[in-house]
N, C-alpha and C positions, 0 to 999 in steps of 0.2 A: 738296676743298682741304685740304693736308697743311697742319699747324700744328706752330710748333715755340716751346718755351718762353723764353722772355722771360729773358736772365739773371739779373735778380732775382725768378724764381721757382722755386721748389722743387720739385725732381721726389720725386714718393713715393717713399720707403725703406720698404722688408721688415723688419717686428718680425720680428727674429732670436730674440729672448728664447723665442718660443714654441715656433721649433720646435729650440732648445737642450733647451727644457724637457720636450720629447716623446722626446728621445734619451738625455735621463738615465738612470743603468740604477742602482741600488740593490739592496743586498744585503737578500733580502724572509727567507732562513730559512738554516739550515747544519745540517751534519751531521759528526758526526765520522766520519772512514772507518778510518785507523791511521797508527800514525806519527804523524807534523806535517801528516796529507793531511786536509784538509776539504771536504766537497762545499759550493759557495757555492750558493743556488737565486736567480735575479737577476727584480727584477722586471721583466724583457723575457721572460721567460717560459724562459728558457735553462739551463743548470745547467754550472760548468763545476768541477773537481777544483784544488784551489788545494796544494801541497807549501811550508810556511812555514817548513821548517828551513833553508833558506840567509838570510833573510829575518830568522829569529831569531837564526841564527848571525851574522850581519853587526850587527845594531840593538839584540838584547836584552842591557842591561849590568846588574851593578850585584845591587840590591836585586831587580829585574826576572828575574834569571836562576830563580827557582822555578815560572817559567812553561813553563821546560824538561821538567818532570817530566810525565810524561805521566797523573795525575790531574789536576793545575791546567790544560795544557792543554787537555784535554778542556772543562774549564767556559768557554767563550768567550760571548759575549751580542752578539747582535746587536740594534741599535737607531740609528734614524735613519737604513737605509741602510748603516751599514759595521759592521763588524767588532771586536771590541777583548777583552780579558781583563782583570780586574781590577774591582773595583766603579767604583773612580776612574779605570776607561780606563787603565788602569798601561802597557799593550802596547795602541794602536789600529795598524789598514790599513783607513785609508781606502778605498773601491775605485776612486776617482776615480784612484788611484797605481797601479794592477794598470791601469786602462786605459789608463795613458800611457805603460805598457808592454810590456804584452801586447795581442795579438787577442782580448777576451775573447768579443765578439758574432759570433765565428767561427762557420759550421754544425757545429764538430765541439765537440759536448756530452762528450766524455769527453776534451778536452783535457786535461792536467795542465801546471796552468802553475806554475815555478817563480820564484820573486820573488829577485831577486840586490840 
């Protein structure tokens, strides 16, 4: 005997939160390569080539511009996940912004992706 719900009852919903929470990808270590090119290592296990000169050319102003110099940019810190330069975060990229724009969980690990 099929049963069907009662319209004042609830049909189960799917916690989405968890498997949101299983698809997060975070930035786990980097590398400098040359240039503005940084290897990101993602903790999906992936590693893809990030090019941050259009990126800095577009966003970095100001007091900010001595992050052009290729000793300061070399010194980046990752923590929490994303990316940044400066003690105070002066220049962050989030990565949550590279995957709303880019393919980053693509099979090809030696992508270079440029951030416009």
């Amino acid at each position: 005997m099929a049963t069907s719900l009662h319209p004042q009852q609830k049909s189960k919903q799917r916690n989405y939160s968890t498997e949101a929470e299983e698809k997060k990808v975070d930035v786990e270590n980097a590398e400098y390569l040359r240039d503005f090119q940084i290897r990101l290592y993602l903790s999906n296990g992936k590693s893809k080539v990030v090019d941050f000169l259009p990126f800095f050319s577009k966003h970095v102003k100001g007091e900010y511009l001595k992050y052009f110099s290729p000793e300061r940019f070399k010194k980046f810190i990752v923590k929490h996940g994303n990316i940044y330069w400066g003690r105070n975060e002066d220049v962050i990229f989030p990565l949550h912004l590279l995957l709303q724009n880019h393919n980053v969980v693509s099979e090809k690990d030696e992508e270079v992706l440029y951030v416009i």
